[in-house]
KOLVEX-653309 format. One record per residue: residue in one letter; y, z, x of N, C-alpha, C, O, CB in turn. Coordinates in steps of 0.001 Angstrom, whole numbers, padded with zeros to 6 digits, always signed. Each point is the difference from the previous one (the first is absolute). Glycine has a CB too. Example, Ala and Ser with C-alpha at 12.3 -4.5 7.8 and 13.67 -1.06 7.14 Angstrom:
REM residues 2
a-005690+007800+013190+001190+000000-000890+001200+000000+000900-000019+000665+001036-001154+000581-002928/s+002223-001966+001542+001190+000060+000820+001090+000730-000770+001108+000169+000509-001736-002314+000675/
REM end
This chain:
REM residues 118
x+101812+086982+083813+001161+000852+000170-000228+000938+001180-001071+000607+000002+001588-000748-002472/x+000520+000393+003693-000283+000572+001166+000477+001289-000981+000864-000030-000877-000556-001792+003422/x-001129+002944-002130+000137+001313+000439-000130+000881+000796-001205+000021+000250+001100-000535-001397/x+000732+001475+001868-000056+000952+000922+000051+001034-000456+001087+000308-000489-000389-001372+001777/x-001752+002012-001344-000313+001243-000582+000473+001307+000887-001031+000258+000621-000962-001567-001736/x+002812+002108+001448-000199+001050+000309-000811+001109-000432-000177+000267-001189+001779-001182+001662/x-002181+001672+000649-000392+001474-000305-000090+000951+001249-000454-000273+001111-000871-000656-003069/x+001862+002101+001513-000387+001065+000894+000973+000636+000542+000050+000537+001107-001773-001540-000687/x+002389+000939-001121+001383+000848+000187+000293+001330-000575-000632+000220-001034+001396-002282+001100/x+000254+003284+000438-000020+000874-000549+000609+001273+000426+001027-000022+000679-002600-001252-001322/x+001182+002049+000399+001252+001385+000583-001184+000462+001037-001217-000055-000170+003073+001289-002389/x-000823-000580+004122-000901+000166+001373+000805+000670+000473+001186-000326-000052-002447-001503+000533/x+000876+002879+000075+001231+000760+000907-000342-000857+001574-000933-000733+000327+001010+003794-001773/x+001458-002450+002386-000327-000252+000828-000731+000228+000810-000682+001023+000071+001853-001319-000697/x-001161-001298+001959-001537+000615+000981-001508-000606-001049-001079-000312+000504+002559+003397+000588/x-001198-003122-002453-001068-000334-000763-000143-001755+000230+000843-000765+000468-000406+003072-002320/x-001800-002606+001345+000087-001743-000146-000596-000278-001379-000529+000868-000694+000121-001550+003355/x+000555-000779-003043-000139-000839-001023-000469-001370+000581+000439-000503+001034+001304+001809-002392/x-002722-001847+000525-000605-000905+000209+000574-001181-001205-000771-000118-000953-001236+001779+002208/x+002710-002147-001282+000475-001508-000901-000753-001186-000048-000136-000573+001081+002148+001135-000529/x-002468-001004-001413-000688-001597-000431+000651-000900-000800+000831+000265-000868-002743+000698+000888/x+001546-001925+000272+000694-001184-000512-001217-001235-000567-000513-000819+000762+002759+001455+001160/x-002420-000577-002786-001277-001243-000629+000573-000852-000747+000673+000361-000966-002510+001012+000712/x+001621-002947+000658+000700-000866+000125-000863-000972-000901-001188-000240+000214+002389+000942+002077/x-000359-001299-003455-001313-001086-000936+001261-001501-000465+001230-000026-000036-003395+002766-001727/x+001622-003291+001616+000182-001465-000461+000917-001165+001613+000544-001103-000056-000164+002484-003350/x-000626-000381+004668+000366-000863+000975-001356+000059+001095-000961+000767-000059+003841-000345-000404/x-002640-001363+001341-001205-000108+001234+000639+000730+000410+001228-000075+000023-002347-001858+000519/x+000287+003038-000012+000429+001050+000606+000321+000628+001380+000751+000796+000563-001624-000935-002306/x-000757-001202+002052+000040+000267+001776+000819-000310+001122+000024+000478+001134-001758-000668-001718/x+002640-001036-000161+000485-000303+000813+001706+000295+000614+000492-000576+000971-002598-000687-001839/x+002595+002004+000256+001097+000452-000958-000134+001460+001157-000905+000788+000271+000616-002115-003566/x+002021+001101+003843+000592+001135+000810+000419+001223-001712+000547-000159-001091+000855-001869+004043/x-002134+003235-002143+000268+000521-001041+000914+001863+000361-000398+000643+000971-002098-002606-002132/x+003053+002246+000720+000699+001007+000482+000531+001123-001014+000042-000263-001202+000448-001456+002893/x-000153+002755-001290+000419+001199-000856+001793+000390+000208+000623+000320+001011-003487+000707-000660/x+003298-001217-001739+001571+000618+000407+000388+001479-000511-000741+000896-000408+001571-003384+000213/x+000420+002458+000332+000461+001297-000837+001507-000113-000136+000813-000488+000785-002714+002097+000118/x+002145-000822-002544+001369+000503+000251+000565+001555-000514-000284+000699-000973+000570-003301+000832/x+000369+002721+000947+000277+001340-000535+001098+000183-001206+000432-001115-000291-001082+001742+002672/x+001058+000078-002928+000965+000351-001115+001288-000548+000816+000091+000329+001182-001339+002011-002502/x+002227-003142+000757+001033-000322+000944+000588-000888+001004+001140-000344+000311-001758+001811-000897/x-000845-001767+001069-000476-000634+001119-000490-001634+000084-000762-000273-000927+000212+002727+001162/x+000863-003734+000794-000305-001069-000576-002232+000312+000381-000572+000941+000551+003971-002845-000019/x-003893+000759-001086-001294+000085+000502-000310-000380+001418+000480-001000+000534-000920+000656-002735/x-000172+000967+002639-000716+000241+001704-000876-000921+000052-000235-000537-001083+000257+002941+001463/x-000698-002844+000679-001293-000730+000434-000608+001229+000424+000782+000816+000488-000089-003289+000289/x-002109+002855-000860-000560+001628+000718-001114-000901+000821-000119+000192+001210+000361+002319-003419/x-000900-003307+001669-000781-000555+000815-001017-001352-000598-000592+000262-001048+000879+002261+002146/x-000484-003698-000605-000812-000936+000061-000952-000526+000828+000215-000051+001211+001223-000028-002183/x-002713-000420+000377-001428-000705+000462-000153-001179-000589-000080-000380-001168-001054+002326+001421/x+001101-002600+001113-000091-001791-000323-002219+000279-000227-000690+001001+000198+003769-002854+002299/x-003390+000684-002882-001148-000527-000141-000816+000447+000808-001182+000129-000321+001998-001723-000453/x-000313+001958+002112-000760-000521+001219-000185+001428+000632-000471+000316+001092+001531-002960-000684/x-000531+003432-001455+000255+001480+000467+001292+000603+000929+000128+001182+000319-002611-001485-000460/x+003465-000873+000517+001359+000531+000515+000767+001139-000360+000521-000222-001092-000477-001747+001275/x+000285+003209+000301+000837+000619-000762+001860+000071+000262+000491-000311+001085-003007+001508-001286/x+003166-000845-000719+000966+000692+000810+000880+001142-001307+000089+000149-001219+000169-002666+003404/x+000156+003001-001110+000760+001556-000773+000767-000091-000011+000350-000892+000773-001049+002257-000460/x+002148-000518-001266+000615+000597+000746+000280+001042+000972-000920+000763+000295+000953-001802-001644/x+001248+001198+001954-000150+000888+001203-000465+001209-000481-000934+000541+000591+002662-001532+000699/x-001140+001599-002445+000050+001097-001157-001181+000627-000293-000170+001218-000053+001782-002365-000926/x-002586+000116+000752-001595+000714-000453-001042-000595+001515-001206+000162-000187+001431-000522-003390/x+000073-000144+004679-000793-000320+000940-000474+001451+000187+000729+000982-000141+000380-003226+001145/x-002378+002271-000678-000814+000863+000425-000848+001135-001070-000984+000722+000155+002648-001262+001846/x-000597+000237-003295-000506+000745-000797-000721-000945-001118-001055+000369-000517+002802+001506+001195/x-001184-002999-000995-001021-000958-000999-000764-001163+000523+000348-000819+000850+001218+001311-002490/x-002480-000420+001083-000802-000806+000188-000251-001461-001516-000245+000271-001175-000694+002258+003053/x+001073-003673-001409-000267-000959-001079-000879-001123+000049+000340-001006+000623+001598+001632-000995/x-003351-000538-000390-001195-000667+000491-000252-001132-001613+000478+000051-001133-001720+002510+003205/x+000547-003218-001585-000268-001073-001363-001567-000124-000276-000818-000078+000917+003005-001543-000305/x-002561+001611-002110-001737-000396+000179+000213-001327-001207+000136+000013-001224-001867+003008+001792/x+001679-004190+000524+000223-001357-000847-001228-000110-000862+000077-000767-000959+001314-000552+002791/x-002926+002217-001553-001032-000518-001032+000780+000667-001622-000154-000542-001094-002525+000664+003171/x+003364+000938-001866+000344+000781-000634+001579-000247-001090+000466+000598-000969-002115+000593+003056/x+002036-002328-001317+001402-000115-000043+001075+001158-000620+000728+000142-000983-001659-002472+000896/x+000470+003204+001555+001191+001211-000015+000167+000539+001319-000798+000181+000920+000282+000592-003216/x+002194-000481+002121+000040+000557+001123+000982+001389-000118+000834+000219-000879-001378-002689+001986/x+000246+003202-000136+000499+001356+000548+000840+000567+000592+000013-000371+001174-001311+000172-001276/x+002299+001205-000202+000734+000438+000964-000719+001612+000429+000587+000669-000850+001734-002317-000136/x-003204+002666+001755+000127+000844+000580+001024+000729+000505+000319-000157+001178-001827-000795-001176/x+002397+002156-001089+000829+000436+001087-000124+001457-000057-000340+000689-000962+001939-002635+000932/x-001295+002279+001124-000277+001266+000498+001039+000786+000885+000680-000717+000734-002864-000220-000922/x+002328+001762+000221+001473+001145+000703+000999-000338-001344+001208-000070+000228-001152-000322+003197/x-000398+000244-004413+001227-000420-000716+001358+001053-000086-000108+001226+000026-001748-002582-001385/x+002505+000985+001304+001467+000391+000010+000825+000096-001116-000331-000770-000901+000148-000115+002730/x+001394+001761-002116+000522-000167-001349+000801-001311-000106+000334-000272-001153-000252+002794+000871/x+000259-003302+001139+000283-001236+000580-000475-001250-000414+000634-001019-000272-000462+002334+001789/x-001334-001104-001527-000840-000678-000518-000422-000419-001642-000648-000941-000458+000298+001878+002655/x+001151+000412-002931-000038-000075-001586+000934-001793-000306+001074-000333+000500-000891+003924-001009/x-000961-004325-000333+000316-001350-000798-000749-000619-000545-001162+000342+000220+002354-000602+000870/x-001044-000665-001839-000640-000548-000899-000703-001309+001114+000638-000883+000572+001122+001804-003062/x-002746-000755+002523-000985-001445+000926-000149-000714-000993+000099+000293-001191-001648+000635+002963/x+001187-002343-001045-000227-000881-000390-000748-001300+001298+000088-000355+001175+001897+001514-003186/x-002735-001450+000673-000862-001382+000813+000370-001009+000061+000268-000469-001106-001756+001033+000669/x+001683-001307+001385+000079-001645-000090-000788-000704+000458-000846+000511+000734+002582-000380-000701/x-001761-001140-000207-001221-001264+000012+000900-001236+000394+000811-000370-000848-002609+001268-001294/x+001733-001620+003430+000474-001338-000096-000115-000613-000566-001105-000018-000544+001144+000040+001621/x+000955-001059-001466+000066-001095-001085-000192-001204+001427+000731-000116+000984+001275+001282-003631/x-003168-001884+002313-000513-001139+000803+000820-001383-000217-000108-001072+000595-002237+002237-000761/x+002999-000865-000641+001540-001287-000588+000654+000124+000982+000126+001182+000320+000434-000999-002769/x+000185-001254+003430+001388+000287+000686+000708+000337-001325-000494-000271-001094+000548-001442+003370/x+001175+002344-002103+001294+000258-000990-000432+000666-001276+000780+000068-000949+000429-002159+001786/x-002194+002492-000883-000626+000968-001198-000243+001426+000196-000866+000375+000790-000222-002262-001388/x+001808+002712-000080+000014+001497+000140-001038+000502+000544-000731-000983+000118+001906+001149-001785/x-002010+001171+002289-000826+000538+000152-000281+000628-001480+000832-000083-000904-000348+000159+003485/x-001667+000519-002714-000370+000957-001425+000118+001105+000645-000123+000303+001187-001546-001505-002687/x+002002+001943+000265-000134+001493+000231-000610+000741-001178-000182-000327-001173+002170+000206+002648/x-002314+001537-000590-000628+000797-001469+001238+001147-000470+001152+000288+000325-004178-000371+000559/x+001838+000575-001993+001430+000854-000544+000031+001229+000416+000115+000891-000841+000052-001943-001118/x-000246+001317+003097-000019+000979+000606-000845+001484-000404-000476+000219-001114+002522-001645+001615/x-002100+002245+000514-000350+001946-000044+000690+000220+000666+000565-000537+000953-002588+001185-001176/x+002022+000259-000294+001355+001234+000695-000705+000825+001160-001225-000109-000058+002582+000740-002493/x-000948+000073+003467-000253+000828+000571+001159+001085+000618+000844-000101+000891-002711-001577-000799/x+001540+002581-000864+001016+001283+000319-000925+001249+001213-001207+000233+000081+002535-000538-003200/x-000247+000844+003851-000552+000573+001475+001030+001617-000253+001182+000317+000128-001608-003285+001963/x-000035+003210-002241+000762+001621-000251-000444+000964+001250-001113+000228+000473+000908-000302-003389/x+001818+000661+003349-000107+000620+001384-000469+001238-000322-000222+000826+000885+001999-001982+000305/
REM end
Protein backbone atom coordinates (compact mmCIF):
# COMPACT_ATOMS: atom_id res chain seq x y z
CA UNK A 1 0.00 0.00 0.00
CA UNK A 2 1.64 3.46 -1.22
CA UNK A 3 1.83 6.05 1.46
CA UNK A 4 2.92 9.61 1.67
CA UNK A 5 3.45 10.87 5.05
CA UNK A 6 3.50 14.47 5.80
CA UNK A 7 5.26 16.43 8.54
CA UNK A 8 6.26 19.73 9.63
CA UNK A 9 3.82 21.99 9.34
CA UNK A 10 2.49 24.69 11.51
CA UNK A 11 1.80 28.23 12.77
CA UNK A 12 4.95 30.92 11.61
CA UNK A 13 4.75 34.46 11.43
CA UNK A 14 5.93 36.27 8.68
CA UNK A 15 9.55 36.52 7.17
CA UNK A 16 9.61 33.15 9.39
CA UNK A 17 10.44 29.56 7.67
CA UNK A 18 9.28 25.90 7.88
CA UNK A 19 10.88 22.98 6.83
CA UNK A 20 8.15 20.18 5.29
CA UNK A 21 8.87 16.31 4.71
CA UNK A 22 7.41 13.90 2.88
CA UNK A 23 8.37 9.93 3.60
CA UNK A 24 7.30 7.81 1.08
CA UNK A 25 6.63 3.68 1.67
CA UNK A 26 5.19 0.87 -0.41
CA UNK A 27 6.51 2.62 -3.89
CA UNK A 28 10.22 2.72 -5.59
CA UNK A 29 10.97 5.78 -4.69
CA UNK A 30 13.97 6.84 -6.61
CA UNK A 31 12.79 7.01 -9.48
CA UNK A 32 9.57 8.90 -9.23
CA UNK A 33 9.26 12.89 -10.06
CA UNK A 34 8.26 13.99 -6.85
CA UNK A 35 6.78 17.40 -5.85
CA UNK A 36 4.97 19.58 -3.20
CA UNK A 37 1.43 21.28 -3.72
CA UNK A 38 -0.92 23.48 -1.97
CA UNK A 39 -4.33 24.76 -1.50
CA UNK A 40 -5.63 27.44 0.08
CA UNK A 41 -9.26 27.78 1.67
CA UNK A 42 -11.33 28.52 -1.53
CA UNK A 43 -8.78 28.06 -3.82
CA UNK A 44 -8.17 25.22 -6.64
CA UNK A 45 -4.70 23.25 -5.72
CA UNK A 46 -1.32 24.89 -6.92
CA UNK A 47 1.85 23.06 -8.13
CA UNK A 48 4.65 24.99 -5.54
CA UNK A 49 7.32 22.91 -6.70
CA UNK A 50 8.88 19.53 -8.19
CA UNK A 51 12.24 17.18 -8.30
CA UNK A 52 12.64 14.64 -10.92
CA UNK A 53 15.20 11.72 -9.92
CA UNK A 54 18.00 13.34 -11.36
CA UNK A 55 17.63 16.33 -9.13
CA UNK A 56 15.68 18.75 -11.76
CA UNK A 57 13.80 21.38 -10.12
CA UNK A 58 11.05 23.67 -10.88
CA UNK A 59 8.87 26.28 -8.94
CA UNK A 60 6.45 28.29 -9.04
CA UNK A 61 6.92 31.91 -9.92
CA UNK A 62 5.26 32.60 -6.30
CA UNK A 63 7.80 30.81 -3.97
CA UNK A 64 11.05 31.09 -6.49
CA UNK A 65 13.74 32.30 -4.45
CA UNK A 66 12.22 31.63 -1.32
CA UNK A 67 11.73 27.60 -1.39
CA UNK A 68 13.81 25.29 -1.76
CA UNK A 69 12.83 21.36 -2.70
CA UNK A 70 15.53 18.59 -2.30
CA UNK A 71 15.05 14.64 -2.21
CA UNK A 72 17.15 11.91 -0.09
CA UNK A 73 16.20 8.70 -2.26
CA UNK A 74 18.40 6.50 0.46
CA UNK A 75 15.81 7.95 2.68
CA UNK A 76 12.80 7.99 0.52
CA UNK A 77 11.87 11.56 1.47
CA UNK A 78 11.64 14.57 0.24
CA UNK A 79 11.55 18.37 1.25
CA UNK A 80 10.19 21.56 0.79
CA UNK A 81 12.50 24.51 2.64
CA UNK A 82 10.59 27.62 2.82
CA UNK A 83 11.61 30.67 3.98
CA UNK A 84 10.42 34.65 3.77
CA UNK A 85 7.11 33.07 4.26
CA UNK A 86 4.21 35.17 3.66
CA UNK A 87 0.56 35.28 4.86
CA UNK A 88 0.06 34.13 1.21
CA UNK A 89 1.52 31.36 1.64
CA UNK A 90 -0.99 29.96 4.51
CA UNK A 91 -2.58 26.23 2.90
CA UNK A 92 -2.85 23.00 3.34
CA UNK A 93 0.46 21.16 1.40
CA UNK A 94 0.63 18.28 0.07
CA UNK A 95 2.93 15.58 -1.45
CA UNK A 96 2.85 13.83 -4.58
CA UNK A 97 4.62 10.99 -5.94
CA UNK A 98 4.36 9.95 -9.68
CA UNK A 99 2.36 7.19 -10.66
CA UNK A 100 4.90 5.22 -13.14
CA UNK A 101 1.45 3.80 -14.97
CA UNK A 102 0.65 5.87 -18.18
CA UNK A 103 -3.20 6.89 -17.34
CA UNK A 104 -2.90 6.20 -13.59
CA UNK A 105 -3.41 8.97 -11.04
CA UNK A 106 -0.38 10.37 -9.15
CA UNK A 107 -0.55 9.58 -5.07
CA UNK A 108 -0.94 11.97 -2.72
CA UNK A 109 -0.58 12.57 1.00
CA UNK A 110 -2.95 13.83 3.39
CA UNK A 111 -1.61 16.81 3.76
CA UNK A 112 -0.16 19.75 6.78
CA UNK A 113 -1.30 22.77 7.03
CA UNK A 114 0.71 25.73 7.22
CA UNK A 115 -0.63 28.97 8.57
CA UNK A 116 1.69 32.42 8.23
CA UNK A 117 0.31 35.15 10.44
CA UNK A 118 1.23 38.85 9.59
Amino acid sequence: QVQLVESGGGLVQAGGSLRLSCVASGIVFSFRRMGWYRQAPGKQRELVATITYGGSTNYADSVKGRFTISRDNAKNTVYLQMNSLKPGDTAVYYCNAENMRPGYPDYWGQGTQVTVSS
